[in-house]
C-alpha positions in Angstrom: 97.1 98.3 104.5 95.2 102.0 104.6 92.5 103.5 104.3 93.6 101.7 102.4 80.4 94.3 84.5 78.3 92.7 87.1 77.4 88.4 86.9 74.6 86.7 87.8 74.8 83.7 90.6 77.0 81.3 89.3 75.7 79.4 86.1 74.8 75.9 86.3 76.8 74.6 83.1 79.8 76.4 85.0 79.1 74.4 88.2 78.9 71.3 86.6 82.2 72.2 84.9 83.6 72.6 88.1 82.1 69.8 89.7 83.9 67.7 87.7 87.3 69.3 87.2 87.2 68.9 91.3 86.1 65.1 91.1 89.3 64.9 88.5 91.7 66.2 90.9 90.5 64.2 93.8 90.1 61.3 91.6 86.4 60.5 93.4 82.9 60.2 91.8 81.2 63.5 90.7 79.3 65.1 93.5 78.6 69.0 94.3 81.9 70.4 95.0 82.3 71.7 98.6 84.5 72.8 101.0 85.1 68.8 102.2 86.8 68.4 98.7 89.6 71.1 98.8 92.9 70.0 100.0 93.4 74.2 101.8 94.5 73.6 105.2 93.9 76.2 107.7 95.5 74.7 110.2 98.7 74.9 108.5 98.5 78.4 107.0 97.8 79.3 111.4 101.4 77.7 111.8 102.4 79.9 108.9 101.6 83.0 110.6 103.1 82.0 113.6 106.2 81.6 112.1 106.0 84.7 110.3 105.7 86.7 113.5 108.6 84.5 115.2 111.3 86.1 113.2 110.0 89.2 114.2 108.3 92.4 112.4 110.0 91.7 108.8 110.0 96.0 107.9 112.2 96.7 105.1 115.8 96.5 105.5 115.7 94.3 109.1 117.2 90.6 109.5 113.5 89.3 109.9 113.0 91.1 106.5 115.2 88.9 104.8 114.2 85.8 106.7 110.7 85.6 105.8 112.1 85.9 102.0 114.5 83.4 102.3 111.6 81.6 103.9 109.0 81.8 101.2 111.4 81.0 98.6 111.9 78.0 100.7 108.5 76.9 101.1 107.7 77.6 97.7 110.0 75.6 96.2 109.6 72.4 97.9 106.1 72.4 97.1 107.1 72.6 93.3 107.4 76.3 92.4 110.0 78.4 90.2 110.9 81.6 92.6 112.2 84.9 91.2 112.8 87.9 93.7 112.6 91.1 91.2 114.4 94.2 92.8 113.4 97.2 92.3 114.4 101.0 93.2 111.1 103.3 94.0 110.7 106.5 95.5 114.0 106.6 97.4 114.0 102.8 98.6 115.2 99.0 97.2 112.0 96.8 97.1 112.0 92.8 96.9 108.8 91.6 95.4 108.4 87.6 95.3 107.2 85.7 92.2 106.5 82.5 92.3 105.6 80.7 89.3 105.4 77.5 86.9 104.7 78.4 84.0 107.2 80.5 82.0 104.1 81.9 79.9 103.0 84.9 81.1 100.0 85.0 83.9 96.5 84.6 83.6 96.0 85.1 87.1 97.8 87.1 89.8 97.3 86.6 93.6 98.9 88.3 96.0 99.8 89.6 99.5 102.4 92.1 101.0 104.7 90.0 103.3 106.3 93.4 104.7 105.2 94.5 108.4 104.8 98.7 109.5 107.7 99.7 111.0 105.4 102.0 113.6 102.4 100.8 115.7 101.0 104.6 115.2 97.5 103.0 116.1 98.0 101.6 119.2 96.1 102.8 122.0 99.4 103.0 124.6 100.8 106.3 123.4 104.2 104.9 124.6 103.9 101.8 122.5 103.5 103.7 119.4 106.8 103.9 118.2 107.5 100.0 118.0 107.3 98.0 115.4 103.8 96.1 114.7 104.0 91.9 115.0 101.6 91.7 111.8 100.0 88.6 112.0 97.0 89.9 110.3 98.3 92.5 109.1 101.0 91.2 106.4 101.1 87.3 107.9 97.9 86.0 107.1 98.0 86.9 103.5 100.6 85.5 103.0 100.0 82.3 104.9 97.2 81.8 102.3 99.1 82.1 99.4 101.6 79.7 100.7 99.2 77.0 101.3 97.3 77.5 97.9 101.3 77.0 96.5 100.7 73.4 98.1 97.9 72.5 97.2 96.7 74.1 94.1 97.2 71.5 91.1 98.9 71.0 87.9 97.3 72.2 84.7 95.6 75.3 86.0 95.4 79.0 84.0 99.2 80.1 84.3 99.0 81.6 88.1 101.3 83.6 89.6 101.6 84.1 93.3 103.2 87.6 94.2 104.4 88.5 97.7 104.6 92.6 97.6 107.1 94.4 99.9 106.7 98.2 101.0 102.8 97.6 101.4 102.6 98.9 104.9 105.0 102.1 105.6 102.8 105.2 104.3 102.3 108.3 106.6 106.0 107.8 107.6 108.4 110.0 106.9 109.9 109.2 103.5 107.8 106.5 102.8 104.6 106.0 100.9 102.1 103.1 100.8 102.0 100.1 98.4 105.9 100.7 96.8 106.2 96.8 96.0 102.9 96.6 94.1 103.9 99.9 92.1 107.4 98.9 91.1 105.8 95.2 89.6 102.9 96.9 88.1 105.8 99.1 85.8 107.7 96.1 84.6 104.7 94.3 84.0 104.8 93.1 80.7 102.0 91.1 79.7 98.8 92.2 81.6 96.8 89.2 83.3 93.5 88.7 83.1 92.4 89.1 87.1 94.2 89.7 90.1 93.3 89.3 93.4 94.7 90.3 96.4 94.5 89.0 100.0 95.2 91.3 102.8 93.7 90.9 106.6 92.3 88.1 106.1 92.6 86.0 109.3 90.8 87.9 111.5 89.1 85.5 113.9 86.2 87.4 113.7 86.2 87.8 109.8 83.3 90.1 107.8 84.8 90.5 104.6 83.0 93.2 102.5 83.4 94.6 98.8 85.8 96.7 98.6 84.3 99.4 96.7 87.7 100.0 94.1 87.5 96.6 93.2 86.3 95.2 89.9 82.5 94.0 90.9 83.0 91.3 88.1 85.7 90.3 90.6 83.8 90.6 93.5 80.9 88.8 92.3 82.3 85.8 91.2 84.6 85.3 94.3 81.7 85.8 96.6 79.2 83.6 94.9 82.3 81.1 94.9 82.0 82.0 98.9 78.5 81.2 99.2 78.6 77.8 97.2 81.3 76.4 99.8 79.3 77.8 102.3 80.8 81.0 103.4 78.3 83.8 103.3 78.8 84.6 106.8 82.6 85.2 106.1 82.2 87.3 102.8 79.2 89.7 102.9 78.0 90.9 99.3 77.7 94.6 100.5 80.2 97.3 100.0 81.8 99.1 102.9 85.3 100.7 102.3 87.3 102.1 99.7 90.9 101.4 100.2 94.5 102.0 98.5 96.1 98.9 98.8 98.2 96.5 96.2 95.0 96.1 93.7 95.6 99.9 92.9 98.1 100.0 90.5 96.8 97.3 88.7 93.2 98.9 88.3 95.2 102.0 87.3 96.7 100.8 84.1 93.1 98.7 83.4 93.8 95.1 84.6 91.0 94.1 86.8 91.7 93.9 90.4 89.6 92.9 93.3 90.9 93.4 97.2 89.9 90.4 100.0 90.0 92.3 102.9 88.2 92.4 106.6 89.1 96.2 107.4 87.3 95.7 110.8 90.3 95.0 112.6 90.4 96.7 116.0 94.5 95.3 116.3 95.6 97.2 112.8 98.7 99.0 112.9 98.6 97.7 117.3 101.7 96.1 119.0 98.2 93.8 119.3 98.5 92.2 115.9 99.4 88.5 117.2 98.8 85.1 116.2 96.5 84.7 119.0 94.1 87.1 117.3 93.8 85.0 113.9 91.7 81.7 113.5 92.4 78.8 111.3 89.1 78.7 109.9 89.4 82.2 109.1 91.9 81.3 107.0 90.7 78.1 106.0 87.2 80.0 104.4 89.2 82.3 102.3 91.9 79.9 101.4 89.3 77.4 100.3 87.0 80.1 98.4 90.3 81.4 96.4 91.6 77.7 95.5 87.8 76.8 94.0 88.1 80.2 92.3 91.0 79.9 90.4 89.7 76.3 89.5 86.8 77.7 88.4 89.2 79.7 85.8 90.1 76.7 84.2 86.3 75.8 82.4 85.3 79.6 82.6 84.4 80.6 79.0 
């Protein structure tokens, strides 16, 4: 990560829609959908990251590289998933992107993470330090953590979705390298354009302010944070701008598919040998996971 047509509050006809396409899936009486109703577990995406950062910092081309690919793949399909790894040559290096999919019709929606870690910890405040790799439990991990568990638990018989874990996200300023390779080489191959995409990076900070991202599309950014604030998640996702980043929304907002980044850039541990599990909460987690998995329900009885 670097530095890195507006809607009104959510419409009551729309609510009611999703009220009731949430009472279907949990097979309950209708009642305002909430955060109690959503099967995300936080808890579980936590143990994600963990794991993640036990095989060690996964930079391109290392063992711990490969195992968190193997890994996804895994997860993915025993929760029901198809799983394609698309390879890629960009700007002097292989990239392995990770689709995971149902539906062999193109996507409707795209959500996605960079599962890659920065091979140099050029932020940390020990000047001897800066040289090692970084553990990227925010940083890389805890997006995709979230996408994992929405694999679980999102249902049957949503918009086509796919869930996209970028490599070559995180290894810009280094000699080269350049940022966001992974989400460049998908965006050319690309062939039907979706109608959103929404990336999560940084998102398990245990003290989490998420804020617009000022590239993203506000259309975007409106609906996901009014989804925020009906689960009950204002204090989590702020509906003020702050940064303007390059991250893996920006190839997709350059060729006109809108693009929105979830991102808490108020990390003191980014690009730190301090990016540890210890420094990301489960509810963290649980509030973004839970906003993104009523969002992309939402898609489903959005005119």
């Amino acid at each position: 990560m670097t530095t890195k047509h507006n809607v009104s509050p959510l419409p009551t006809l729309l609510a009611l829609a999703l009220t009731g396409l949430l009472a279907w899936y949990a097979g309950k009486s209708l009642s305002p959908p909430g955060a109690f109703s959503i099967p995300f577990n936080g808890e579980r995406a936590l143990r994600d990251v963990a794991r993640q950062v036990a095989f060690g910092p996964r930079t391109p081309g290392s063992a711990a590289h490969a195992q968190v690919v193997a890994w996804i793949r895994d997860q993915a399909e025993g929760a029901g998933w198809r799983v394609r790894v698309e390879e890629a040559e960009i700007a002097g290096h292989r990239v392995q992107n990770v689709v995971l999919y149902r539906d062999p019709n193109p996507p409707a929606l795209i959500l996605g993470a960079h599962y890659d870690t920065r091979p140099r910890a050029d932020h940390d405040p020990d000047p001897e330090r800066r040289d090692e790799p970084v553990p990227g439990a925010n940083d890389g991990a805890s997006g995709v953590a979230v996408l994992l568990e929405l694999a679980r638990t999102l249902p049957e018989g949503i918009p086509p979705t796919w869930l996209v874990f970028f490599d070559a996200e995180d290894s810009g300023n280094l000699p080269g390298w350049d940022w966001i390779l992974g989400s460049r080489a998908f965006v050319r191959t690309l062939v039907s354009p979706p109608q959103a995409v929404v990336i999560v990076d940084m998102v398990g900070d245990a003290d989490l302010d998420i804020y617009y991202e000022q590239n993203s599309d506000p259309n975007l950014n409106a609906q996901i944070w009014e989804q925020a604030a009906a689960l009950g998640y204002e204090r989590f996702f702020i509906a003020a701008p702050k940064y303007r980043l390059l991250d893996d929304h920006t190839p997709f907002l350059q060729v006109g598919i809108p693009a929105t980044d979830i991102i808490d850039f108020d990390y003191p541990y980014w690009h730190t040998t301090a990016d540890t599990p210890d420094k990301v909460s489960a509810e963290s987690l649980d509030a973004v996971g839970k906003t993104l998995w009523a969002w992309v329900m939402a898609q489903a009885v959005r005119p």
